[in-house]
C-alpha positions in Angstrom: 74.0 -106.9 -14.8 71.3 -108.7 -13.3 67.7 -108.8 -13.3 67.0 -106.3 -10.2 70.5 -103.7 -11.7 69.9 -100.3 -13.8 69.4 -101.0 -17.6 72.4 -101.8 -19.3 72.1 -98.4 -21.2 73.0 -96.8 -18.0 75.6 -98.6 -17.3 77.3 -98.0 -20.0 76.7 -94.8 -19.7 78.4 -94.4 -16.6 81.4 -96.6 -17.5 81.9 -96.9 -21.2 85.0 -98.2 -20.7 84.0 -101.4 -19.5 83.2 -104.7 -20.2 79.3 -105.1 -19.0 77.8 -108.9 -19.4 74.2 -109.3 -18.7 73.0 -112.3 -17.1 70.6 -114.6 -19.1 68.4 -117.3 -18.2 66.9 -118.2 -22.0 68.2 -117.2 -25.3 65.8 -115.1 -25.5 67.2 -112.8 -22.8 70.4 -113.2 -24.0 69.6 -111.9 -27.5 67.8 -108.8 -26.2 71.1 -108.3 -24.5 72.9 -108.9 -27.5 70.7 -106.2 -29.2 71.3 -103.9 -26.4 74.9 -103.6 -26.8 76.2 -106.2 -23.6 79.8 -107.3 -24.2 79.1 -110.5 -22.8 76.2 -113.4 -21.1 76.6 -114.8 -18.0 74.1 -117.9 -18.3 72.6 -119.2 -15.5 72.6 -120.8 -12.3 73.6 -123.8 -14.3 74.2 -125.8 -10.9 72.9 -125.2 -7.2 74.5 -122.8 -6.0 75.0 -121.5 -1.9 75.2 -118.2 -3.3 72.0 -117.4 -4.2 69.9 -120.6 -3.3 66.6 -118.8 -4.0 67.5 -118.8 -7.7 65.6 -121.4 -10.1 68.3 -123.7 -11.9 68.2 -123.5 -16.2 71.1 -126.5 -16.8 73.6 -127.3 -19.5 70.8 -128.0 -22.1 69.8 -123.8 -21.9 73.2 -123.1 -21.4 73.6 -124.6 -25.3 71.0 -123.0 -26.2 72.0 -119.4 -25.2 75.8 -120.1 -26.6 74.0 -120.7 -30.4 71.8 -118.2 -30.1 73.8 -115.5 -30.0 77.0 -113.9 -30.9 78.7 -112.7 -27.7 81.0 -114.8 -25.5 79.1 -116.9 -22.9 80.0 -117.7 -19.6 78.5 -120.1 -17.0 77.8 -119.1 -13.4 75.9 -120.4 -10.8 77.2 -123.5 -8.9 80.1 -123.7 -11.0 83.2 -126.3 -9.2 86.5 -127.7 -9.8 84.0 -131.1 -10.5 81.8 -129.5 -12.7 83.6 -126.6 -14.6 84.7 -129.4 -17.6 80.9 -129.7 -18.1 80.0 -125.7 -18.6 82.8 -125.6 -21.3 82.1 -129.1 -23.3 78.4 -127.4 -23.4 79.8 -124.4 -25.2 80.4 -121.6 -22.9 83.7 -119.5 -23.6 84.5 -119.8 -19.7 82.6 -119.9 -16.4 82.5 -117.7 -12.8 83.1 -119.3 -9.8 82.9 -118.1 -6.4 82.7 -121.1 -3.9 86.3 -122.5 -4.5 87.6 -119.3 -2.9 86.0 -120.7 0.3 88.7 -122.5 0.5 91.1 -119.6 0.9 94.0 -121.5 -1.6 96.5 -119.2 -3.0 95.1 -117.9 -6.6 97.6 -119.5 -8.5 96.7 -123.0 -7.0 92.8 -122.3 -7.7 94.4 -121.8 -11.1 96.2 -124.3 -11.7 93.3 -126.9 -10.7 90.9 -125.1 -12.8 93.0 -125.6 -15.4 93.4 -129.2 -14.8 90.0 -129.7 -14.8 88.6 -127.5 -17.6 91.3 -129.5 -19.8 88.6 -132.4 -20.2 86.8 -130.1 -22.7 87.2 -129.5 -26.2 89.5 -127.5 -27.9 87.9 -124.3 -28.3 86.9 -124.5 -24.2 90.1 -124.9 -23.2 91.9 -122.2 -25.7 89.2 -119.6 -24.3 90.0 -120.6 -20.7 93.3 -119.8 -21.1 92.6 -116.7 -22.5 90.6 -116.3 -19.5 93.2 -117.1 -16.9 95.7 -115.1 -18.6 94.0 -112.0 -17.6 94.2 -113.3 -13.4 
């Protein structure tokens, strides 16, 4: 759920069923969403992203900053690449979101596997969580 989307109470009301992260920009954010009852953060735009290049960029440094301040997995978005996805995971996030490799219209199971390959220059708890991650693709 982002900034400008119904409250999370809503949401949840509608789909209680679901996992519902809430995207956080400052730990702050993310703790009121902790609070709230969100499942999950999605931290950023760590990077500089195409997606949505109006958006301001926090960094790794907030990114570690959200991941100790609360509880709930943590995920990175924003800008996220095969080059950079190592980065996002040795800062502490449980995984990341990336849209832009899918530009390159690879099978999944390639994106995959390069993901993989790259994320593996984390730590150990980064790369156990990505896996876990993958698993459910």
């Amino acid at each position: 759920i982002g900034d400008d989307d119904p409250p999370l109470s809503d949401v949840k009301a509608l789909a209680p069923h679901l996992l519902v992260g809430v995207t956080a920009r400052k730990p702050q954010t993310a703790l009121r969403a902790q609070e709230d009852g969100a499942d999950y953060v999605a931290c950023g735009s760590l990077f500089g992203s195409q997606t949505k290049p109006g958006v301001t960029v926090i960094g790794l440094r907030t990114l570690q900053q959200v991941v100790t301040a609360v509880q709930l997995r943590v995920v990175g978005i924003g800008g996220v690449t095969l080059e950079n996805c190592h980065s996002v995971l040795e800062a502490g996030a449980q995984g990341f979101c990336s849209i832009n490799p899918f530009n390159a219209r690879l099978p999944i199971r390639n994106l995959v596997q390069d993901f993989q390959r790259r994320a593996a220059h984390g730590d150990q708890r980064g790369q156990t969580s990505f896996h876990e991650t993958v698993d459910t693709l």
